[in-house]
Wavefront OBJ file of the C-alpha trace (Angstrom):
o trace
v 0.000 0.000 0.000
v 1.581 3.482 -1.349
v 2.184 6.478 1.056
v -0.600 8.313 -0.929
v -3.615 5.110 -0.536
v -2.835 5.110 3.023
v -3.710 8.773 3.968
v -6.948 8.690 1.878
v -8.016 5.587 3.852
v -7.280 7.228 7.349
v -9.105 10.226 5.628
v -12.156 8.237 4.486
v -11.912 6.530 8.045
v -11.986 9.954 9.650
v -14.628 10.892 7.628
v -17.274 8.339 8.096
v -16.554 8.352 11.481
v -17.622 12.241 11.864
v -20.593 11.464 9.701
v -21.489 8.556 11.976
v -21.417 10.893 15.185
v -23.484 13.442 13.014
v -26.330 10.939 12.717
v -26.143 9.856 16.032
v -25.979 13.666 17.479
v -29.606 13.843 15.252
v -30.577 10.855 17.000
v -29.788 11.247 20.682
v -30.759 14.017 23.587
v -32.980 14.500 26.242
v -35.213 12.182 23.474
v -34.169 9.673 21.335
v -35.428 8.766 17.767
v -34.244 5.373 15.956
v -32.857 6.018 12.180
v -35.531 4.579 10.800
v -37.923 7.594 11.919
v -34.947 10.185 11.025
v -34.899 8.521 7.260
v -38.990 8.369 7.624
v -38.956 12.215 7.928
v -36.247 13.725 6.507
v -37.108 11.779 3.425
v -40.189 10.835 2.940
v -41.960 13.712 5.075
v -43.433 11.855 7.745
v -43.914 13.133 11.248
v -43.595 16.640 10.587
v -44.064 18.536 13.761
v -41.255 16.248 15.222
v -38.338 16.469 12.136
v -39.253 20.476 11.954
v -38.918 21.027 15.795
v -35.724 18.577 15.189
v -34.522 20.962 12.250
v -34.438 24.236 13.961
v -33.191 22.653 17.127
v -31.391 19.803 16.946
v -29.341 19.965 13.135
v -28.722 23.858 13.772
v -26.488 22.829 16.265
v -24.889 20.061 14.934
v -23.776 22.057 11.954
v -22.655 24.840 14.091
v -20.453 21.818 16.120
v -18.969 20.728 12.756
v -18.365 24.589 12.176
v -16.926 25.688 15.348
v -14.923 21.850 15.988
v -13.031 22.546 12.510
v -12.580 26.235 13.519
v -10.796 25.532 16.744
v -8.685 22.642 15.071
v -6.910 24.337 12.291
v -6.474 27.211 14.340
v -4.891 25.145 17.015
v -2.725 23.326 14.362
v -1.740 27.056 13.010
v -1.169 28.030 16.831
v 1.276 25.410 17.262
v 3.025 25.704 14.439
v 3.557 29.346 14.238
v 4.804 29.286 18.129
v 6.564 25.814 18.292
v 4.705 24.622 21.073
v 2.561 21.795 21.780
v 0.959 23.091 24.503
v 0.000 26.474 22.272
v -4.256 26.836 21.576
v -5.953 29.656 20.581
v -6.281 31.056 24.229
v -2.184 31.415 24.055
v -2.029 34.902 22.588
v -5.027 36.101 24.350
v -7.506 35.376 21.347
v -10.247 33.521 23.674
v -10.022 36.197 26.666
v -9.376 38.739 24.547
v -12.949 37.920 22.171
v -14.957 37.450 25.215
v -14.214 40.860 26.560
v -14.593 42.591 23.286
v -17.958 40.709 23.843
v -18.982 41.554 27.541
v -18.036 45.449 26.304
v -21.038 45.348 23.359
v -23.447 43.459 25.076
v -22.938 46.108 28.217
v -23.238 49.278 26.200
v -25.710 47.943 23.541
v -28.210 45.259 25.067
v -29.798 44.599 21.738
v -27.084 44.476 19.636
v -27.820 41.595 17.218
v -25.125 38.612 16.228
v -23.729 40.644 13.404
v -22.300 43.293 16.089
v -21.673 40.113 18.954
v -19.380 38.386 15.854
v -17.781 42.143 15.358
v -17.227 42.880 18.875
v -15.587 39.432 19.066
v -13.128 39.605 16.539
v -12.219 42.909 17.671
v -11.585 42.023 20.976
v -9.525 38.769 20.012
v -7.261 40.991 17.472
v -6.784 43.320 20.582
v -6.201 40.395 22.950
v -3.556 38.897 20.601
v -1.755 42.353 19.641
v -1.827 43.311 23.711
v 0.394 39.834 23.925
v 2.685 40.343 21.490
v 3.593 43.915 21.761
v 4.275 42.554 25.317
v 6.528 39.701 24.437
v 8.283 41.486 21.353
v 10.692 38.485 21.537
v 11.147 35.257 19.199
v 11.193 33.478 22.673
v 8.203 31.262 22.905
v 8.359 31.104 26.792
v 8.010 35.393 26.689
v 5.173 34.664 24.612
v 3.484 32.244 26.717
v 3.717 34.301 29.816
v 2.683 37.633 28.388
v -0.395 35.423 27.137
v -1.659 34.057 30.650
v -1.029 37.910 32.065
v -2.960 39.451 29.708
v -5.703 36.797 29.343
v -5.861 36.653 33.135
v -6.607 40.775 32.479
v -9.229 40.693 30.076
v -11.195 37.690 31.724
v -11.095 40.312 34.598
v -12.424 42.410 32.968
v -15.514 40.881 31.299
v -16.474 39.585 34.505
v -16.137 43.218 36.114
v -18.187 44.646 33.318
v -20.805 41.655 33.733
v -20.843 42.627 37.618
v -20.910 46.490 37.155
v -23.675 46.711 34.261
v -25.463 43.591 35.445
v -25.501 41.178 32.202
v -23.983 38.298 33.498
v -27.179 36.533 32.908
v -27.400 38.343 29.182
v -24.142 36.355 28.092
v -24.323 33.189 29.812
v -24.400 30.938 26.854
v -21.318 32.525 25.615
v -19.005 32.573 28.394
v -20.131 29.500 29.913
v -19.778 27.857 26.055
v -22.041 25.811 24.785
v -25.109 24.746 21.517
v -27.675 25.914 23.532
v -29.689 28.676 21.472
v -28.007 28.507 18.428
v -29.911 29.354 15.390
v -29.927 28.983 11.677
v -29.549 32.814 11.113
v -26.380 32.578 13.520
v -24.947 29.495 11.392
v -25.854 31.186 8.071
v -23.720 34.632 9.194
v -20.862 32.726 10.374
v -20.426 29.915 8.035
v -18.915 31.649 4.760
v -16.093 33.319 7.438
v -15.430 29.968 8.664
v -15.305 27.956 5.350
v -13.005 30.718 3.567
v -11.049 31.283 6.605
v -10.493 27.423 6.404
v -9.737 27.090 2.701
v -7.472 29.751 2.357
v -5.346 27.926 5.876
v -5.720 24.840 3.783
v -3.600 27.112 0.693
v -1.200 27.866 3.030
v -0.632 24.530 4.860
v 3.178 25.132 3.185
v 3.914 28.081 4.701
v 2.643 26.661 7.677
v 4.628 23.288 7.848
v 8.170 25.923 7.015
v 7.120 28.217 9.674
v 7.012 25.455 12.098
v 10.629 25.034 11.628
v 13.352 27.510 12.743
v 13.259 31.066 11.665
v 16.652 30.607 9.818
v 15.114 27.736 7.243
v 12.221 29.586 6.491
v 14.111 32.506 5.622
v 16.664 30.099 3.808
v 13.725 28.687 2.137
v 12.181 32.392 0.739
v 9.529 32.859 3.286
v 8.952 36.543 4.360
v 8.711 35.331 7.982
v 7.038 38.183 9.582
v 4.730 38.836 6.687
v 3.829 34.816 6.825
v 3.230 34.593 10.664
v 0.645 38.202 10.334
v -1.182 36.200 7.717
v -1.273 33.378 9.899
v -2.465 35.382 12.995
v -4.766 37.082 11.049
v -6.861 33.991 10.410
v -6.388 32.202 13.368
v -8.466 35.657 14.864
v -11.215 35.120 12.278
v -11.748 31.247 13.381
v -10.964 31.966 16.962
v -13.136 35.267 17.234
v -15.860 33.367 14.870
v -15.784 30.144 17.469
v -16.402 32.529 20.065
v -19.120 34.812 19.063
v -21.437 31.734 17.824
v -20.644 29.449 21.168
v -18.299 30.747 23.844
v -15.463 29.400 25.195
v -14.534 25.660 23.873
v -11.681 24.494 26.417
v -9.157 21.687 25.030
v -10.405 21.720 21.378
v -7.396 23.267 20.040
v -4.697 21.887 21.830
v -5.513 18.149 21.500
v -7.356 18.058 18.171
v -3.347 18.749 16.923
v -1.971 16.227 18.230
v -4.433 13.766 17.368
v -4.273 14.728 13.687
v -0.637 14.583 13.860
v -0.432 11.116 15.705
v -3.538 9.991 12.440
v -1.824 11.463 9.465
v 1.540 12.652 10.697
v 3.518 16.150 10.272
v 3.051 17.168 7.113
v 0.792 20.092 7.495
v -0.639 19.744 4.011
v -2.383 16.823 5.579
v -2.413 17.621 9.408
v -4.924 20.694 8.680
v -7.503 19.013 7.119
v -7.593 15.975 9.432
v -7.468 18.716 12.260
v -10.874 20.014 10.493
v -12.468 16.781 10.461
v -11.341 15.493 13.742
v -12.241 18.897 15.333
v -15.719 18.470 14.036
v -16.450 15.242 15.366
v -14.447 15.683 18.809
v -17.303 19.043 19.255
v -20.116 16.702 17.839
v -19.278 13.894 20.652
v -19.096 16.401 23.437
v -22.087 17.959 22.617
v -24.188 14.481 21.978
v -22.736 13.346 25.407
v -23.783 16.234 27.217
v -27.272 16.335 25.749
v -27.491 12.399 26.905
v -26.135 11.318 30.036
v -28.611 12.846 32.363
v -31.805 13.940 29.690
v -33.600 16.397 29.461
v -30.944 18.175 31.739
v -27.945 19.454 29.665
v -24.035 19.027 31.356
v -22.001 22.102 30.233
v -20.141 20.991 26.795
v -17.155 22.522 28.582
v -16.919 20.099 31.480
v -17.547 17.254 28.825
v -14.153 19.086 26.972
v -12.254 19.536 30.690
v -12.443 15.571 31.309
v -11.638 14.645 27.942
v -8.552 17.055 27.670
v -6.991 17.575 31.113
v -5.541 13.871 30.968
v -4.427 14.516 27.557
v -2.926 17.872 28.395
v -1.257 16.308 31.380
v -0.031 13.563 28.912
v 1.756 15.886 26.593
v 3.410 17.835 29.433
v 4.552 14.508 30.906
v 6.015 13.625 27.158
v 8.074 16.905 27.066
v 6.295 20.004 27.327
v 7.292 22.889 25.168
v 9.395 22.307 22.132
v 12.274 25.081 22.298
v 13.462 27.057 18.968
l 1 2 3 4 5 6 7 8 9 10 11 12 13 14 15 16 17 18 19 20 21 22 23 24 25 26 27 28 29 30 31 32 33 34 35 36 37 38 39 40 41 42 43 44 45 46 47 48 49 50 51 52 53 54 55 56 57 58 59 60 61 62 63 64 65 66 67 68 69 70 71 72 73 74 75 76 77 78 79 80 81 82 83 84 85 86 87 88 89 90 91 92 93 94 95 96 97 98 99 100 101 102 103 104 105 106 107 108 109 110 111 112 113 114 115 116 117 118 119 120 121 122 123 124 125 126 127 128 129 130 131 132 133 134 135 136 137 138 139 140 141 142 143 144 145 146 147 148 149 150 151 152 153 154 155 156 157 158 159 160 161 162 163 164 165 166 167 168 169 170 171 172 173 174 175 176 177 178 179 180 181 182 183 184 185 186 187 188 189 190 191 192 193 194 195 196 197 198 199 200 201 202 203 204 205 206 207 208 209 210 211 212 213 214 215 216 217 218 219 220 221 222 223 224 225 226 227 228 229 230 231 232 233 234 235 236 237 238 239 240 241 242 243 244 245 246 247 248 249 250 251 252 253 254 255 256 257 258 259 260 261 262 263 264 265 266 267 268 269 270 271 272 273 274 275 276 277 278 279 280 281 282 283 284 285 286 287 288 289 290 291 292 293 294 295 296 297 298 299 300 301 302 303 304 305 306 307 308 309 310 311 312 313 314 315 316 317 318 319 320 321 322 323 324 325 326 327 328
């Protein structure tokens, strides 16, 4: 078996894998429906009231956990290349903290702004967040960097949850700071779908860049990559599928630092290849959690983040046991 047959096996492996936890996130919650009454509905029309009730609830979400899952992996992937470090997500250069602030701030001073404005205010606030971090590093060294980003993430998740206190919306933002499916709708999906997609298609273009900025500064430049030019590019979209991810469900612990590594232990280094299986395993890593935490105590929902926390933790603990941060 050729190099090439193997990786579209472990990709057509991956894949029908995602779309068997897609079905089975349609099929199971606080009520459960066999596939035969999926099929009878959402083909041949029957029980109506049921498969609408099941469309605006129940698929809404699962597309918006295939959205936000692939999001949070290729960023995580991009994260940990551009950095060198295994232990880097999204929440490393203050993206998370700094999108849920930008968040807290709009909901505060504008109670009814609609998701349009909540998606603005959090890719605002994550471009801040991440800019705050590395004006404050200003250093190639990746432990500067990881410092300045739990200060200043520690500061802005002090500050949302001032704001919440002093203007009273705590309650207002809930479902995003807590993170979770809950409430999601098909307007929300619609708006934040073609950023996602073209955010991840144009990563998937650069998966060369991304695999050469991985390496040391010295062979990229050797190579003919403009680093700094390259790693702003790079930044740039990990803010739209960071700030994106945030606006539509909050904060997603774990997803992008173990999605990574699992795509690189499935398909290996090269990033041509890593990315996409980060999409795909993403997606179905966010459609398990939030199946699980619609079933195991129905028609009560466990927080999609704890579901994340116990699934991660061990795994984070795993890599830091293996070696921790991989030096320049």
């Amino acid at each position: 078996m050729t190099a090439h047959t193997h990786r579209t096996l472990r990709f057509l492996i991956v894949g029908v894998v995602v779309l068997l936890l897609f079905i089975g996130a349609l099929a199971f919650g606080a009520t459960n429906y066999s596939l035969s009454y999926l099929w009878q509905g959402f083909v041949d029309g029957a029980h109506q009231k049921v498969i609408v009730a099941l469309y605006e609830l129940r698929l809404s979400r699962n597309v918006a956990a295939l959205l936000v899952g692939a999001a949070l992996g290729v960023s995580g992937c991009i994260m940990q290349a551009v950095t060198r470090n295994p232990l880097a997500d999204p929440g490393l250069l203050g993206l998370t903290a700094g999108a849920n602030a930008g968040l807290s701030l709009a909901i505060a001073f504008v109670p009814s702004l609609p998701f349009l404005g909540v998606m603005g205010a959090s890719f605002v606030g994550a471009t801040i967040g991440a800019l705050l971090v590395l004006s404050i590093s200003s250093s190639q060294s990746i432990f500067k960097v990881i410092l300045a980003g739990a200060a200043i993430s520690a500061l802005l998740m002090a500050i949302a949850d001032g704001i919440m206190l002093l203007f009273k919306t705590s309650q207002s933002i809930t479902m995003w700071t807590a993170g979770g499916l809950i409430g999601v709708t098909w307007k929300e999906v619609q708006l934040i779908t073609p950023i996602i997609l073209v955010t991840l298609v144009i990563s998937l273009f650069l998966s060369k860049k991304v695999g050469l900025i991985s390496m040391s500064n010295d062979v990229g430049i050797g190579l003919g990559l403009n680093i700094k030019r390259t790693k702003l590019i790079l930044f740039l979209l990990t803010t739209l599928l960071t700030g994106a991810a945030v606006s539509l469900i909050g904060n997603m612990a774990f997803v992008g630092l173990i999605v990574p590594h699992m795509a690189r232990f499935l398909i290996g280094t090269n990033y041509r290849y890593q990315l996409p299986m980060a999409a795909l395993v993403g997606a179905g890593i966010l459609l398990l959690a939030d199946t699980l935490s619609r079933s195991i105590n129905p028609p009560f929902e466990i927080p999609i983040v704890a579901i994340l926390s116990i699934l991660g933790l061990p795994f984070f603990l795993y890599i830091v046991q293996r070696g921790g941060v991989v030096n320049d």
